[in-house]
N, C-alpha and C positions, 0 to 999 in steps of 0.2 A: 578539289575545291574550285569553283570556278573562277574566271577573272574577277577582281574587286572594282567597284565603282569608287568614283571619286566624288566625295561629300563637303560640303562646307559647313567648317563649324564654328564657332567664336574664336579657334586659336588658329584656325587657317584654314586651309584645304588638306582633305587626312581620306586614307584608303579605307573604305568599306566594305566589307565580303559579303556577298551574294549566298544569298543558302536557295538552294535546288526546291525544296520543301519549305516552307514557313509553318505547315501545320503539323511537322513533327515533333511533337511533344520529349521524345526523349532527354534531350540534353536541355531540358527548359530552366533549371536552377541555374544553369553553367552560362548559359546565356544570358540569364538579367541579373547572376551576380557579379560575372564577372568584373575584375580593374582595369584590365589591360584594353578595354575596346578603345578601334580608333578614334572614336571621337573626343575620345577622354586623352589620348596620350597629351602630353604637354602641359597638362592642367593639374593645378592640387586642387585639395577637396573644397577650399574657401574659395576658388575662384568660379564652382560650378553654382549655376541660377538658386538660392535660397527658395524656399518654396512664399506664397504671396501670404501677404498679412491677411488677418481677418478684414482687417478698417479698408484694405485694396481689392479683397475679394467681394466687400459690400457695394462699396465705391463703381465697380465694373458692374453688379447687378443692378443698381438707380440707374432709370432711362434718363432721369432728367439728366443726372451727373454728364451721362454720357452723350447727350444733347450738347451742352453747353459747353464741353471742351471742345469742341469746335472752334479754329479760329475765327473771331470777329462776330460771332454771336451773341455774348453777351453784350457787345456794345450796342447793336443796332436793337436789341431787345430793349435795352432799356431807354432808348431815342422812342419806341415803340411805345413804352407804356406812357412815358411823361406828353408824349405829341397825343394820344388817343384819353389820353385824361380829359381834357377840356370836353369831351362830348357828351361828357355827365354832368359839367359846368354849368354850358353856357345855355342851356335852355333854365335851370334852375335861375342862375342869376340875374335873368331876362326880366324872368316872373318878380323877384321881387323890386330889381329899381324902379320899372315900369308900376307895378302895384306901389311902391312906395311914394312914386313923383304923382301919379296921375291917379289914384284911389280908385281903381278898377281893375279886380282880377279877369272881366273878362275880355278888356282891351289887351292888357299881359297874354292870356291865351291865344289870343288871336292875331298877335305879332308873331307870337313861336310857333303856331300852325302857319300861318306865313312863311318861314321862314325852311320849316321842313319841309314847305309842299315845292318851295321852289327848291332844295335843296336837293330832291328827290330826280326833278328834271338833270339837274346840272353835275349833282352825280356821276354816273354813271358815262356825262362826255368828260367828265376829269378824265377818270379812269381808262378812256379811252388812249387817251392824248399822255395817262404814263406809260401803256400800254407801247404806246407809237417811239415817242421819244425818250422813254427812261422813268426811274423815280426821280434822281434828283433832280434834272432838267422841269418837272411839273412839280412835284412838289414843292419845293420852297417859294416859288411866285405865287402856287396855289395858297396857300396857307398864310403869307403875306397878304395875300389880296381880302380873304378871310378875316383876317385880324383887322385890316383897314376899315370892312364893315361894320365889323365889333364898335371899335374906337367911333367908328360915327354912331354908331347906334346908342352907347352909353352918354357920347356928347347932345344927342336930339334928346335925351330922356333928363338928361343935369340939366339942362336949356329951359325943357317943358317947350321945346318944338310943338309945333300942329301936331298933330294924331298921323296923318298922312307919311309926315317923314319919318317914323318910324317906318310904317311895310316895305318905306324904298329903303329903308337903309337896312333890314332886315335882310332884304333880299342880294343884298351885296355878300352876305356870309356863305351864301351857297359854296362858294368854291370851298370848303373844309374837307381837305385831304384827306383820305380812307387808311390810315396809317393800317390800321389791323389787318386791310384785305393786302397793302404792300406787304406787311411782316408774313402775311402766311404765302403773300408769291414766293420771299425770298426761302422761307420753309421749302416750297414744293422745289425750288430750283437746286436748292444743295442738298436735299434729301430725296432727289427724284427716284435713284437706285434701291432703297430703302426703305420701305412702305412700312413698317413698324415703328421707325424713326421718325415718319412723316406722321404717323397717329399720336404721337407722344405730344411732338411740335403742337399739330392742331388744336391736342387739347387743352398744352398750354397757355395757344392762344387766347382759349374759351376763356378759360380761367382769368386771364388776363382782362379781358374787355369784364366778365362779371365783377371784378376788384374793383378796374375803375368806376363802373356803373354805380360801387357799392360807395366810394368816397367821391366819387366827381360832384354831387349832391351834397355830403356833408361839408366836404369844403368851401363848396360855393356860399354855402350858409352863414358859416362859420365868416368867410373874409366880409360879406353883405353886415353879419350884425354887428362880427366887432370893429369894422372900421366905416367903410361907409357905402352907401347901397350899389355902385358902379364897381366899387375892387372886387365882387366875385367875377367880373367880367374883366378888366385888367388881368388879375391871378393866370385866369384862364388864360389868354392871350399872350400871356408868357410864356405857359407849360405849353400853348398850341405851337410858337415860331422856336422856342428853346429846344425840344422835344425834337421835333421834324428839322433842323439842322442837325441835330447828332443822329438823328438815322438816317438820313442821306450823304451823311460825312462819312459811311461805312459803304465805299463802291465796292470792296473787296467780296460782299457778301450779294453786290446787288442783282441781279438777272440779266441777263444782255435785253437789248433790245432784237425781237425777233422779227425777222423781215416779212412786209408787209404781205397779206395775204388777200387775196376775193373771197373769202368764205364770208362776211358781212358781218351782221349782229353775234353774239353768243344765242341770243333768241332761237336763232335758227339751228341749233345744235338739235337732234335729237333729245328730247325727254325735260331741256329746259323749261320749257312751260310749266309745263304740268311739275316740276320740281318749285318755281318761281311760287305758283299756286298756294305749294304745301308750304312757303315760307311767312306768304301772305295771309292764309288763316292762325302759323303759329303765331306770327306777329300780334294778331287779334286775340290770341291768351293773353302774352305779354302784356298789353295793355289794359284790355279789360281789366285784368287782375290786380294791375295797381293802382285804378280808379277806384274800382269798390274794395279793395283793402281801406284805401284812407277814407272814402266815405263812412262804411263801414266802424273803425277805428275814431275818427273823428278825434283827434287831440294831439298832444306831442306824442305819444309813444305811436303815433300813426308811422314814423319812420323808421324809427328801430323793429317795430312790426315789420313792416315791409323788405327789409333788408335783409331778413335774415332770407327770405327766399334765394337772392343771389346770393347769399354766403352759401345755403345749401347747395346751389347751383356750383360755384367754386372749388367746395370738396371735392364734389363728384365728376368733377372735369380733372383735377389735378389727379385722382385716382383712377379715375376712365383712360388717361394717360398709361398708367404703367401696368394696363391688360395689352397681351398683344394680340389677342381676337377680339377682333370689334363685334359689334351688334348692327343688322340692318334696320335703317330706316324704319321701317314701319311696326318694328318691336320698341324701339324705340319711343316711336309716338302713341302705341298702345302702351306703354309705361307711361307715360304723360299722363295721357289720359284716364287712366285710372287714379293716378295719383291727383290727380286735380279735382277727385272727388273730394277730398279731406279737407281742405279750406272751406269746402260745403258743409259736411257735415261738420267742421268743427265750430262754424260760424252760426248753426243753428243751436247749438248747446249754450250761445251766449256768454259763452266764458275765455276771453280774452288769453291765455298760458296756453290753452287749444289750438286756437286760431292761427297762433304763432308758432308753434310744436306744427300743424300741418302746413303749413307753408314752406318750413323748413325743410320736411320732407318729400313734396312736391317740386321744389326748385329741384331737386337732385336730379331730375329728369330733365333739365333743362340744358348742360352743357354736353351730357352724352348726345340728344338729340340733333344741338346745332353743331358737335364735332364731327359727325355721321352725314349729315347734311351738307356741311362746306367741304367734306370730304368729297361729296355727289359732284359737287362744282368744281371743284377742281378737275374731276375723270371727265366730265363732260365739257367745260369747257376747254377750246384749241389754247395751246398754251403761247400763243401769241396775243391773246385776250383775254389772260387769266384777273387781271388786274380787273375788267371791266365785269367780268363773268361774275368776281365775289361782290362787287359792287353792283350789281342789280339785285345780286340774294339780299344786303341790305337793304336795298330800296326798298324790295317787295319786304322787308321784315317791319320797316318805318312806315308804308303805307298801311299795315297788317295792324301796328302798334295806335297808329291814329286814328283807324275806323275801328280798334275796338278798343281804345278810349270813348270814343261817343257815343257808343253803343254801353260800356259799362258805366258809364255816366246817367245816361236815359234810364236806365233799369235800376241805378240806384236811386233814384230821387223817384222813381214811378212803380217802385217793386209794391207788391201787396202784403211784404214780411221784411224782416232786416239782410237775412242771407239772399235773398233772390237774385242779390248782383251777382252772387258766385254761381249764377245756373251761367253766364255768359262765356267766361274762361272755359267752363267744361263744354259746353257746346263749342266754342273754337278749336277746344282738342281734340273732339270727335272728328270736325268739318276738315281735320287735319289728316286724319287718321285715315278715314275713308277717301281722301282724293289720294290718299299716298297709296292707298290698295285698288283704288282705281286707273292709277299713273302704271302700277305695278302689273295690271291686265292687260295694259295696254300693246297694241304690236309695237307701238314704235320707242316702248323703252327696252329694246333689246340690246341695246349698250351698258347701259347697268344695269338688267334685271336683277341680277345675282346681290347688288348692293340695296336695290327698294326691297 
């Protein structure tokens, strides 16, 4: 028998023998039934490992489970969802004090296009500047300075201020902090070794912004009718600074700040553009689609209509989560777009249980595609610019979302049938589909081809 190794086992360190052969079968009873092995000496039979419960064997299979036992993740998650609430808010509760003090919704519209277009500029140098110096260090003055705008904006509207001081005071809100693209830096930073765990993350995050998407609207409503036209804008203003001090209270999970580099824009990454592009035409579903929903719709159940799209969307991002082979990009957006036929066809049948039932099953294409996409951005962009990198993908998805609001706005009031707003979304998924197979030909996506 050869010399034995020495093994560590729960009762200490104990001699183990070496067998010459491991694949001799003969003596294979004697060997796994044995008592006396070293590793056992010292030990009775209650003190050996119990085998694992059902409810722990389940528990170890849920990714989320196994997400969230991480420490300090659930905290800053949930700093995450209350701070990124309000961006469902405050453009709803814009539209109605503004519609309520001043009797024109399309002064209301054109304070909150105002206020996105400058937000889109200003954006993206946030993102820079958390990039540079930290979240907490920008966020919280960010989001203060936000909320000051707010506060003046609801004060020019209780006032009946000139018209004019609203766009300045609109434009003071730009600085609204990118909580979401923070929460999925601090994803890619604690699960950089772990790309399964980084897909789970993601698609939680999806899930997450479609929730709030799905109440930041009915709450606003809700504080607007039953108390008074400026507290959906307050509400908001609380969840925006409450929200973003508990997730920047959580350093333990936050990124370092990465030393500064010359590599300049994320623009300049390979394949960015052309990724920006495909975010820019999805944008233009988004939006179109919930223009001519509610024109379409025309009454209260125009909202509950509408919503169910991001409930389908929600599903299917919390599920998208616990596959662990993803789907590329551009199967992806050809799922989109086929499925975005169904709100067509079910909008020409005239019968409202339809229209709804296809919407529901169309959003489901919605959080696979943007967890697949902010996935893109991540690999692409330098992770000293990751902050700024998901912050442009927003931009391009809010300018995507406002050029195909006007576009499904025009087509609904000028269609020659009642469905013809729904030819717009399907045309933006297509325009989506084919830049993404065109990005995908490209020489110079040869950094992710394997992911378009």
């Amino acid at each position: 028998m050869p010399q034995p190794d020495l093994t560590l086992t729960p009762a200490g360190p104990a001699l183990a023998p070496r067998y010459a052969d491991h694949t001799d079968h003969t003596d294979h009873t004697d060997r796994t039934d044995r008592t006396d092995r070293p590793h056992d000496l010292g030990r009775s039979p209650r003190d050996r490992a119990p085998a694992p419960s059902p409810r722990a064997s389940r528990a170890s299979r849920n990714p989320y489970r196994r997400l969230f036992a991480r420490p300090g993740t659930l905290a800053f998650t949930a700093g995450g969802l209350i701070g990124r609430l309000p961006a469902g808010m405050f453009g709803v509760s814009a539209v109605i004090m503004i519609a309520s003090a001043y009797g024109s919704y399309a002064l209301a519209g054109a304070v909150t296009a105002t206020g996105l277009a400058v937000g889109s500029v200003v954006a993206p140098l946030t993102a820079r500047l958390v990039d540079r110096y930290g979240q907490a260090r920008v966020a919280v003055p960010a989001a203060a300075y936000a909320l000051l705008g707010q506060l003046v904006l609801a004060l020019c509207v209780h006032e009946r201020a000139p018209v004019w001081t609203l766009f300045a005071a609109v434009a003071l809100t730009a600085t609204f902090p990118n909580t979401g693209g923070m929460s999925r830096a601090r994803w890619a930073h604690l699960l950089r070794d772990e790309p399964d765990a980084l897909h789970t993350a993601n698609s939680f995050e999806q899930a997450a912004d479609e929730l709030c998407f799905m109440l930041g609207p009915v709450l606003a409503a809700l504080f607007c009718s039953a108390l008074f036209p400026e507290a959906g804008t307050l509400a908001a203003g609380a969840f925006l600074l409450g929200g973003t001090l508990l997730f920047t209270a959580q350093r333990s999970t936050e990124p370092p700040v990465a030393p500064r580099t010359p590599a300049g824009s994320p623009l300049r990454a390979p394949g960015m553009v052309p990724l920006l592009a495909v975010f820019l035409a999805t944008g233009a579903l988004f939006g179109s689609m919930e223009v001519v929903t509610l024109a379409y719709v025309d009454g209260p159940l125009a909202g509950p209509v509408l919503a169910l799209q991001a409930a389908g969307s929600c599903a299917a991002g919390l599920l998208y989560g616990r596959v662990r082979r993803t789907a590329r990009l551009r199967t992806c957006l050809a799922a989109m777009a086929a499925l975005t036929t169904l709100p067509l066809l079910a909008a020409s049948t005239g019968f409202l249980p339809a229209l709804a039932a296809g919407l529901l099953v169309a959003g489901m294409a919605t959080a696979p595609t943007m967890v697949t996409g902010m996935g893109l951005v991540q690999r692409l962009t330098p992770a000293a610019q990751l902050n700024e990198g998901m912050t442009l993908a927003v931009t391009a998805l809010l300018a995507g979302i406002a050029t195909g609001s006007a576009t499904g706005g025009w087509a609904a009031d000028h269609g020659p049938f009642a469905a013809f707003g729904f030819l717009v979304p399907l045309a933006a998924a297509a325009t989506a589909f084919a830049l993404c197979t065109a990005a995908d030909l490209a020489a110079g996506m040869t950094k992710a081809r394997r992911s378009w």
